[in-house]
N, CA, C and O of each residue as an XYZ file, in Angstrom:
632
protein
N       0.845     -1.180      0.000
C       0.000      0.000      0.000
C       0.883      1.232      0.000
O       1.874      1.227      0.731
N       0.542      2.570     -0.955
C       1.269      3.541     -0.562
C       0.479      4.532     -0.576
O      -0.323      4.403     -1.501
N       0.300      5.595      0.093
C      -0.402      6.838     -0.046
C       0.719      7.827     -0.524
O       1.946      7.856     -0.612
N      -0.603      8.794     -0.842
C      -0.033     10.204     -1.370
C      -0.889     11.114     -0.727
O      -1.835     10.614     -0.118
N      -0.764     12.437     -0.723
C      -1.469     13.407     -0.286
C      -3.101     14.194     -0.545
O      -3.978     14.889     -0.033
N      -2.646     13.409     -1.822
C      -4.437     13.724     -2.182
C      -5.101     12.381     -2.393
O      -6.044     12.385     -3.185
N      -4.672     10.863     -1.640
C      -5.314     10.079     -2.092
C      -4.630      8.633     -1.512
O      -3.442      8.448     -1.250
N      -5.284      8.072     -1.444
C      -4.995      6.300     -1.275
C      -4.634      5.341     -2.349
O      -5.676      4.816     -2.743
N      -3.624      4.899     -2.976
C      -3.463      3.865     -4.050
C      -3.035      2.431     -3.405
O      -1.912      2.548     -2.916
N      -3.470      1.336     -3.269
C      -3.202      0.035     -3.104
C      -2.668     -0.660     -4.397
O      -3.313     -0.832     -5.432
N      -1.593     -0.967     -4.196
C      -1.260     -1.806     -5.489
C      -0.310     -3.048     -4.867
O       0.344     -3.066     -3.824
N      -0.437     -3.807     -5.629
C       0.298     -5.349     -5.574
C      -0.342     -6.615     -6.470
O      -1.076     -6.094     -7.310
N      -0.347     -7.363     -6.548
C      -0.947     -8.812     -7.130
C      -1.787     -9.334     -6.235
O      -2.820     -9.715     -6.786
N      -1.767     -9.595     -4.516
C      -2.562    -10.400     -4.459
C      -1.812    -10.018     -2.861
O      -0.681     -9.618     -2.584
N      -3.480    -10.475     -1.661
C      -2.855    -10.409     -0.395
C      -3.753     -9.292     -0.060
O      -4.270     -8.637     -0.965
N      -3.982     -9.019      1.242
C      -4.998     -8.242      1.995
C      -4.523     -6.882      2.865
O      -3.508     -6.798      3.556
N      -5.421     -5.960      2.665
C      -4.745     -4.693      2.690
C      -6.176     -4.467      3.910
O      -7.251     -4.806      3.416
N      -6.244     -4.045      5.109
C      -7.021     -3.615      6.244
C      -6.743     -2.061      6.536
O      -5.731     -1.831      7.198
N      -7.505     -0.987      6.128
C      -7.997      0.441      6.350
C      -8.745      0.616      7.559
O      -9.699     -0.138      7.751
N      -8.471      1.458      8.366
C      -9.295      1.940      9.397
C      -9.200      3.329      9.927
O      -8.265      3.816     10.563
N     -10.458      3.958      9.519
C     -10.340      5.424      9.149
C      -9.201      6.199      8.844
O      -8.217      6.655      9.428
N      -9.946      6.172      7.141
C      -9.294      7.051      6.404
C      -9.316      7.868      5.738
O     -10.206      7.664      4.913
N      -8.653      9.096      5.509
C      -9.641     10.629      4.825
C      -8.875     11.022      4.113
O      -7.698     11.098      4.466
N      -9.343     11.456      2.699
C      -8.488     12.438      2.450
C      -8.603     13.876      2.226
O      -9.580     14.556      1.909
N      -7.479     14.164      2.442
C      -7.817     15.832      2.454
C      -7.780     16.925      0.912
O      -7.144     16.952     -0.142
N      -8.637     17.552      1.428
C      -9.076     17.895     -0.259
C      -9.047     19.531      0.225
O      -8.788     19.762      1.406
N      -9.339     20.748     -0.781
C      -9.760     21.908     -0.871
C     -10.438     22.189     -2.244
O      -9.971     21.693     -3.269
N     -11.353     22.852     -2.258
C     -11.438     23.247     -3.707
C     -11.816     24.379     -3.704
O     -12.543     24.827     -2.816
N     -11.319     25.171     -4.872
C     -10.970     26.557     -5.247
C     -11.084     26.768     -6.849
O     -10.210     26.334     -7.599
N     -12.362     27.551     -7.376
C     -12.364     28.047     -8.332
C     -12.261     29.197     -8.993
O     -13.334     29.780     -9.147
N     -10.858     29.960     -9.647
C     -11.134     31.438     -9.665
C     -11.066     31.834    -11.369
O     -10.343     31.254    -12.179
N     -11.700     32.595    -11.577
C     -11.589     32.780    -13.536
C     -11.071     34.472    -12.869
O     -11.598     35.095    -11.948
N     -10.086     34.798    -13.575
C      -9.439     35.859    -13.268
C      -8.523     35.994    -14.588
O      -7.836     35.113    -15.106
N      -8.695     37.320    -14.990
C      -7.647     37.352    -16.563
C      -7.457     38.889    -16.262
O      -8.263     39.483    -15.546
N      -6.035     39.705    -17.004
C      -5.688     40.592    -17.014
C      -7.072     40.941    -18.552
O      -7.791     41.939    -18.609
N      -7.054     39.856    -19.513
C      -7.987     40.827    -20.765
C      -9.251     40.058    -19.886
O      -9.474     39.485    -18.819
N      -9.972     40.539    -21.305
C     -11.897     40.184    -21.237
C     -11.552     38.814    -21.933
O     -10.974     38.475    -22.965
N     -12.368     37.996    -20.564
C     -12.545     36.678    -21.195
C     -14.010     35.846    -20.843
O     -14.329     35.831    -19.654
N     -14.830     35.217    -21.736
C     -15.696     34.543    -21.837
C     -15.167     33.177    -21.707
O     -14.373     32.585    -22.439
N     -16.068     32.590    -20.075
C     -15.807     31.081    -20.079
C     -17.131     30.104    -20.327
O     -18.087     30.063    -19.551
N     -17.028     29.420    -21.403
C     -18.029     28.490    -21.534
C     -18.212     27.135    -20.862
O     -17.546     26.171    -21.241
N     -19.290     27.015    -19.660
C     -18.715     25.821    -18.801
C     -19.793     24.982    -19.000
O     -20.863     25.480    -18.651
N     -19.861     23.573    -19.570
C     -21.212     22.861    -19.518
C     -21.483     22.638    -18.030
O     -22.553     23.044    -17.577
N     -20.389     21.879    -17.039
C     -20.718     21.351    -15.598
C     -19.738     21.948    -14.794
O     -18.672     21.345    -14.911
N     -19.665     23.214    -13.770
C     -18.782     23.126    -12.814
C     -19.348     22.592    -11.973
O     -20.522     22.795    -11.661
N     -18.059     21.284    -11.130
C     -18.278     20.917     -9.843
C     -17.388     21.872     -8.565
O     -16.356     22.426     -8.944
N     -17.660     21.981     -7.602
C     -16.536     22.496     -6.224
C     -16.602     21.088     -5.739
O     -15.850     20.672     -6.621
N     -16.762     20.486     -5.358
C     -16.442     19.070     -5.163
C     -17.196     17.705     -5.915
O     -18.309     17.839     -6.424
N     -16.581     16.578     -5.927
C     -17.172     15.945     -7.035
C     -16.814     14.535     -6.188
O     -15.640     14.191     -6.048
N     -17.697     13.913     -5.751
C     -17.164     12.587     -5.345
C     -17.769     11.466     -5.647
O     -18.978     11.232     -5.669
N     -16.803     10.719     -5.899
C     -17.299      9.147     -6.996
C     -17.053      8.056     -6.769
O     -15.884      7.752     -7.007
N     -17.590      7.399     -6.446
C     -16.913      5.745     -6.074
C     -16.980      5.105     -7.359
O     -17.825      5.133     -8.254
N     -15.499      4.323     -7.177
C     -14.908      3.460     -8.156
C     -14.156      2.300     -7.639
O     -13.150      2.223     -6.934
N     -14.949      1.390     -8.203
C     -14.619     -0.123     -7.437
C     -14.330     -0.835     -9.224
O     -15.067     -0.854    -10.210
N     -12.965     -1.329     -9.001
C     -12.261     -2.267    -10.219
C     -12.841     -3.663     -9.798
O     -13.884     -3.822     -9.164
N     -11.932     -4.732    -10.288
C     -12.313     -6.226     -9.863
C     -12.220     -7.216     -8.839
O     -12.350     -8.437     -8.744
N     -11.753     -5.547     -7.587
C     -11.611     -6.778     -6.758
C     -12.777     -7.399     -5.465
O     -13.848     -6.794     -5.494
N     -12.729     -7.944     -4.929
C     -13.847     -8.064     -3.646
C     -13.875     -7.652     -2.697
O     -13.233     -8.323     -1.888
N     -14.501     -6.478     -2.153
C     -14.812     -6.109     -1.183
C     -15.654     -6.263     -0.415
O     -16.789     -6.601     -0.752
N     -15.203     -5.997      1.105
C     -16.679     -5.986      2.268
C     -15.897     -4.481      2.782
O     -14.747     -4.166      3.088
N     -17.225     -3.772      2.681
C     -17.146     -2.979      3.330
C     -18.439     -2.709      4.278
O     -19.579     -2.453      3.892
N     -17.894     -2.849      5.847
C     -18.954     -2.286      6.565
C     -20.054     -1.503      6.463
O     -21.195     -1.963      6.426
N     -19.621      0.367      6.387
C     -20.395      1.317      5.954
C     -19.657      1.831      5.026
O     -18.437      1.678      4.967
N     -20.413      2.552      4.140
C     -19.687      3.651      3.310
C     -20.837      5.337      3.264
O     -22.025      5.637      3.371
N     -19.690      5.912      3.069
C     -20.189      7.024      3.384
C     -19.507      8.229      1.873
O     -18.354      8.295      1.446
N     -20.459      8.828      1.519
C     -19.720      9.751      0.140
C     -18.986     10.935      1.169
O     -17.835     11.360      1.076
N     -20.450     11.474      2.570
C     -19.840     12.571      3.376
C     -19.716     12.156      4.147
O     -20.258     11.056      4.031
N     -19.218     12.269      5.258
C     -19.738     12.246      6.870
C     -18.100     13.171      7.439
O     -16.889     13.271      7.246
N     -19.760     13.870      8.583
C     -18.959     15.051      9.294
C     -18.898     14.425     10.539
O     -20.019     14.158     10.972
N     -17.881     14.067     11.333
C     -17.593     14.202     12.725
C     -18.518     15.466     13.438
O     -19.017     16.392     12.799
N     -18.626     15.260     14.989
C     -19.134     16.802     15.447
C     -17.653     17.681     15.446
O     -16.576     17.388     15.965
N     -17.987     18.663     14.788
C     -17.149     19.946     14.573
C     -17.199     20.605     15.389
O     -18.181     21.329     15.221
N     -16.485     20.935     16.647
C     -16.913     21.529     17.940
C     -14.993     21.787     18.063
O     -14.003     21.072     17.909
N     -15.249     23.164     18.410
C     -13.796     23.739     19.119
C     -14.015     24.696     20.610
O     -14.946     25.452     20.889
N     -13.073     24.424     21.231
C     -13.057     25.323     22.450
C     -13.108     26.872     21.621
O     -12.450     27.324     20.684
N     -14.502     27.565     22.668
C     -14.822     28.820     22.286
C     -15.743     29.122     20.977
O     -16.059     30.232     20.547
N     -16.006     28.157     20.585
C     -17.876     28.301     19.641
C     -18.759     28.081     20.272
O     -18.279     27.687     21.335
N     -19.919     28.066     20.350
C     -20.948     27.953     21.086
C     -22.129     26.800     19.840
O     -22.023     26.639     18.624
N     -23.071     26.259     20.752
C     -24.025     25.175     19.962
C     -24.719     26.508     18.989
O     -25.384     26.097     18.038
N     -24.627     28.146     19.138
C     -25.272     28.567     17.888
C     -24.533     29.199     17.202
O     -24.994     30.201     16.656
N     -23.173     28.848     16.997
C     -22.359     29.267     15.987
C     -21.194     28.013     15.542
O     -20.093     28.181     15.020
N     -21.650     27.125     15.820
C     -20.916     25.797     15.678
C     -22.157     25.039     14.124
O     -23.362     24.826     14.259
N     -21.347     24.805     12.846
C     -22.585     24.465     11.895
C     -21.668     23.215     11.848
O     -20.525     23.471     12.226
N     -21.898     21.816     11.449
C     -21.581     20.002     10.729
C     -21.960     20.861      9.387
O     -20.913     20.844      8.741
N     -22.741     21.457      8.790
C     -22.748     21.376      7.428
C     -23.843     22.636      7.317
O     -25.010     22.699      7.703
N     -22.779     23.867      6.456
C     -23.554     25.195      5.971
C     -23.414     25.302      4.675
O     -22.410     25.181      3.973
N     -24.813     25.607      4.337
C     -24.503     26.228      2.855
C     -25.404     27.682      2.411
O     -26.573     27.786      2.039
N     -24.469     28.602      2.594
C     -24.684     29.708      1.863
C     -25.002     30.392      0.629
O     -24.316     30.479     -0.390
N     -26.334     30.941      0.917
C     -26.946     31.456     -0.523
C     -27.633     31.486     -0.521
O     -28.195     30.391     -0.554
N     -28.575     32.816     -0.480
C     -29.953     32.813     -0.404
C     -31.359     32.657     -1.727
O     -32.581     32.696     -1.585
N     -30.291     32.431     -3.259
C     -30.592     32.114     -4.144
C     -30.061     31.359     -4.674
O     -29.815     31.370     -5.880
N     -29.712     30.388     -3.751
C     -29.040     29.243     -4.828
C     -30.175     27.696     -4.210
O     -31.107     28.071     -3.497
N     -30.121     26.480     -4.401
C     -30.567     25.424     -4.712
C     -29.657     24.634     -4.107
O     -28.476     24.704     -4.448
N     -30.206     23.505     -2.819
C     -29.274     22.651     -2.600
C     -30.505     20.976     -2.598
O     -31.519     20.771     -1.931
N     -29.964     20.287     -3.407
C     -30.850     19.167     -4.351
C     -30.572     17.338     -3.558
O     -29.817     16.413     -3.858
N     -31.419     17.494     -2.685
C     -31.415     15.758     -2.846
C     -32.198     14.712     -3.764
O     -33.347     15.021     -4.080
N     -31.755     13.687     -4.149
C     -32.359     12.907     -5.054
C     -32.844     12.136     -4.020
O     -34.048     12.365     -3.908
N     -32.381     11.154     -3.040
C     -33.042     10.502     -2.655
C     -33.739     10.800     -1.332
O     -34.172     11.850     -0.858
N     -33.706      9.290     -0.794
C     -34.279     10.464      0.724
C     -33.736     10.890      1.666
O     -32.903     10.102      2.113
N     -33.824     11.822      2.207
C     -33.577     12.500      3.462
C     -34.323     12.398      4.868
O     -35.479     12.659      5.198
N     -33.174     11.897      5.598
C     -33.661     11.701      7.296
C     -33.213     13.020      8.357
O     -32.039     13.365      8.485
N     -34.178     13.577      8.970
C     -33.917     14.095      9.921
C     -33.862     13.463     11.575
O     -34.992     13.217     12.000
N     -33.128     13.271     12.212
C     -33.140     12.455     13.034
C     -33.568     10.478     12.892
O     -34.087      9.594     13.573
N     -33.010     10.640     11.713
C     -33.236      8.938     11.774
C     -31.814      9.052     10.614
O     -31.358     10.058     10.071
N     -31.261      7.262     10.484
C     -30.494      7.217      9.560
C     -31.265      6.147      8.706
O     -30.561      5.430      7.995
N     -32.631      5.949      8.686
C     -32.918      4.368      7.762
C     -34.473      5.827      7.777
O     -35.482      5.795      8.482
N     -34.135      6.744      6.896
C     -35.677      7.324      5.511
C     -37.050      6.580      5.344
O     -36.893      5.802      4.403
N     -37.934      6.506      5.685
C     -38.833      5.411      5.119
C     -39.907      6.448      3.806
O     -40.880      6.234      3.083
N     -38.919      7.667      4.136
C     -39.753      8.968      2.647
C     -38.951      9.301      2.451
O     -37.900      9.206      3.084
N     -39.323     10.169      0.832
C     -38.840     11.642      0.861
C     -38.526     11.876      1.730
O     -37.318     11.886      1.492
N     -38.608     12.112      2.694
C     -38.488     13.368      3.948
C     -39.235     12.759      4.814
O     -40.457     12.611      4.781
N     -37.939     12.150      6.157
C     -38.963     11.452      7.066
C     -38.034     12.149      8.023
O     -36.810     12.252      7.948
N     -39.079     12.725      9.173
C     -38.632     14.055      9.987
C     -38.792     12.927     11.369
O     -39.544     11.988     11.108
N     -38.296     12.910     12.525
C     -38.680     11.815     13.480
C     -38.071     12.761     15.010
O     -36.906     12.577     15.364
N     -38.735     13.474     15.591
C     -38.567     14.058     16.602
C     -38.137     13.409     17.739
O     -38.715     12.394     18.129
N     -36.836     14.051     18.529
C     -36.125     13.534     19.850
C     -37.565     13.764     20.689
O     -38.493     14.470     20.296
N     -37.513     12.848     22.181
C     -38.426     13.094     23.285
C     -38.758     14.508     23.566
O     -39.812     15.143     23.579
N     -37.133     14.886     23.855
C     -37.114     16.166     24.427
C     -37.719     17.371     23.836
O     -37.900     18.374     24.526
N     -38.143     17.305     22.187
C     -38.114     18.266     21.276
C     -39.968     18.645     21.690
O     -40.695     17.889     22.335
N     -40.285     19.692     21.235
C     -41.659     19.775     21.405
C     -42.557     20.030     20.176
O     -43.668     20.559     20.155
N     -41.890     19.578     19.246
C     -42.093     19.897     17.604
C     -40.836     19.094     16.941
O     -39.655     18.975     17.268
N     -41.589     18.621     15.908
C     -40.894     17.705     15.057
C     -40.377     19.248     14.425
O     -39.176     19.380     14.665
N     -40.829     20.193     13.843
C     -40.902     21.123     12.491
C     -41.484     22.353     13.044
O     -42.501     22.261     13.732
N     -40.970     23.442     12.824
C     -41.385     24.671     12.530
C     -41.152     25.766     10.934
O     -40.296     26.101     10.115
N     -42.047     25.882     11.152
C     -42.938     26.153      9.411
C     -42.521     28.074      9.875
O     -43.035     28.426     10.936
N     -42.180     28.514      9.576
C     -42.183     29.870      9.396
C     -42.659     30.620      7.925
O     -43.008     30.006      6.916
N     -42.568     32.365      8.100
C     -42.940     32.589      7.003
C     -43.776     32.268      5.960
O     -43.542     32.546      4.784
N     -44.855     31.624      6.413
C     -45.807     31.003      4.758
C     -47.148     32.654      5.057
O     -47.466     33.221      6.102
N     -47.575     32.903      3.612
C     -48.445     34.098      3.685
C     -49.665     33.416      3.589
O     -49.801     32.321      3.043
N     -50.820     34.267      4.286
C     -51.620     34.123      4.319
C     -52.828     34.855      2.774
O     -52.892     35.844      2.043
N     -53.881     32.993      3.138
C     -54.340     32.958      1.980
C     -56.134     32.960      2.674
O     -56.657     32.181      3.471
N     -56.638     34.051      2.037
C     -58.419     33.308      2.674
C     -58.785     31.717      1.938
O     -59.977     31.462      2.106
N     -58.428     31.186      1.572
C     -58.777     29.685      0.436
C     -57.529     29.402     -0.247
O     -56.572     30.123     -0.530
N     -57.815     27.973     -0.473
C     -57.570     27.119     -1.606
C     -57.005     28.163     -2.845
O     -55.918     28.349     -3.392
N     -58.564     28.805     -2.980
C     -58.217     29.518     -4.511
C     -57.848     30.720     -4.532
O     -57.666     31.183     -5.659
N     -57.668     31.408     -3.644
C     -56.587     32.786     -3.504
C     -55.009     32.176     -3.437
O     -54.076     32.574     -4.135
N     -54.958     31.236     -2.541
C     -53.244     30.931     -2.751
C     -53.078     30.281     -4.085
O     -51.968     30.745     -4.345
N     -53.365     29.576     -5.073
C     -53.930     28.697     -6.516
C     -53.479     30.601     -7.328
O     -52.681     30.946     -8.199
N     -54.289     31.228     -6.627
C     -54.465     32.172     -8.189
C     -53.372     32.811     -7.682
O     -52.781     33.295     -8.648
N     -52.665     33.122     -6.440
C     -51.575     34.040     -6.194
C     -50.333     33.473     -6.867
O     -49.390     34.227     -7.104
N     -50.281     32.124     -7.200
C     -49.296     31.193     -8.192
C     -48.445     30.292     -7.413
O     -47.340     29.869     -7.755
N     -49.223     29.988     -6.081
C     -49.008     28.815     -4.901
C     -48.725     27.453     -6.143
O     -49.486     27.523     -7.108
N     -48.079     26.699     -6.153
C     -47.861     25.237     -6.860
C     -48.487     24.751     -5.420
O     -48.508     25.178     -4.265
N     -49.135     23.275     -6.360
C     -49.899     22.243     -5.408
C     -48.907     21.347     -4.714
O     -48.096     20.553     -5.192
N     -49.190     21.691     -3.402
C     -48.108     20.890     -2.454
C     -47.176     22.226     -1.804
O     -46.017     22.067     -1.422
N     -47.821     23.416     -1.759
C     -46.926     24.542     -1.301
C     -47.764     24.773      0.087
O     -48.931     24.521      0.387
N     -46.772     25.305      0.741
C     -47.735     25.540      2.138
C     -48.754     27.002      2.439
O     -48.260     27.947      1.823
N     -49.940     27.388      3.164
C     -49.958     28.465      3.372
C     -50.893     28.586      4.449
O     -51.110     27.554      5.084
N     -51.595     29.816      4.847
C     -51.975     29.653      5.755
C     -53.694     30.439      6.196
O     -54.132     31.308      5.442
N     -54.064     30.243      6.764
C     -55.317     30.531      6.794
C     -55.525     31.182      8.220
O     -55.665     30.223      8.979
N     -55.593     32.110      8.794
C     -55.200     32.399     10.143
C     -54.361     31.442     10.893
O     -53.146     31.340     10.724
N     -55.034     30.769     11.702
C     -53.522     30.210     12.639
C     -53.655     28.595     12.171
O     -53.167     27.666     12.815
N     -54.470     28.442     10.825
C     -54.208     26.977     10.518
C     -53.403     26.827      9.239
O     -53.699     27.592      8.321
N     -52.200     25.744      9.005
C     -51.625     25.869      8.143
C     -52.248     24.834      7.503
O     -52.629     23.800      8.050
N     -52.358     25.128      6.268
C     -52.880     24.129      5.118
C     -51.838     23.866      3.737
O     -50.891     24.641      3.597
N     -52.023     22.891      2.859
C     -51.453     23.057      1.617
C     -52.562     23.005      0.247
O     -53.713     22.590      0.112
N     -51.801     23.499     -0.445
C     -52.678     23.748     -1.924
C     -52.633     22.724     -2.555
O     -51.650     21.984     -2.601
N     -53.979     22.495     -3.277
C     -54.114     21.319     -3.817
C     -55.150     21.634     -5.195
O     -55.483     20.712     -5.940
């Protein structure tokens, strides 16, 4: 087995190679910067891109994971300035395909939300405007399956 700095390579013919936590360290940095005027034509930028690639040999692997964050906690942050995972942008799009668990790791939806004891709400819904009906939020250009609200009852459009 030999490593390098951006990566793990195993090589040999034959014989068993045992890993136990291992990371590699990455950064990514994209800058388009030119002294002239320049037009960049990009079909796909990625900032990170991660891919599993398995050749011919046999593996068992326990778990696998594309992310996983340790808790990120340093002396002198506090639980509301301490984030496992931020993403900034108040117009941008962040896309799951499959499903997503909040407090569970086994999804049984889309979106299966599963509240601690302690919590007193699975979900808080903020911000949705208020609609007298169905067909005021429909004609205000609500899509079916959007939330809104009707004095203090929240409903969705359908």
């Amino acid at each position: 087995m030999t490593g390098t700095i951006s990566g793990m390579e195993v090589t040999g013919t034959s014989g068993t190679v045992n890993v136990s936590d291992y990371a590699a360290p990455l950064r990514s940095y994209i800058n388009f910067a030119s002294t002239n005027n320049i037009t960049a034509n990009i079909n796909a930028l990625y900032g990170l891109l991660i891919d599993g690639m398995s050749g011919q040999s046999q593996n068992t692997i326990g778990k696998s994971y594309g992310i996983y964050i340790k808790p990120f906690r340093f002396t002198g942050d506090t639980e509301a300035n301490a984030f496992n995972l931020y993403s900034e942008g108040e117009n941008t799009k962040n896309y799951f395909q499959g499903r997503v668990g909040l407090g569970t790791n086994a999804p049984a939806a889309k979106l299966h939300v599963v509240k601690s004891f302690s919590d007193l709400t699975p979900a808080i819904i903020s911000g949705c405007n208020e609609y007298a009906d169905n067909a005021a939020a429909s004609a205000a250009g609500l899509p079916a399956g959007a939330l809104y609200r009707t004095g203090d009852i929240l409903k969705v459009v359908h």
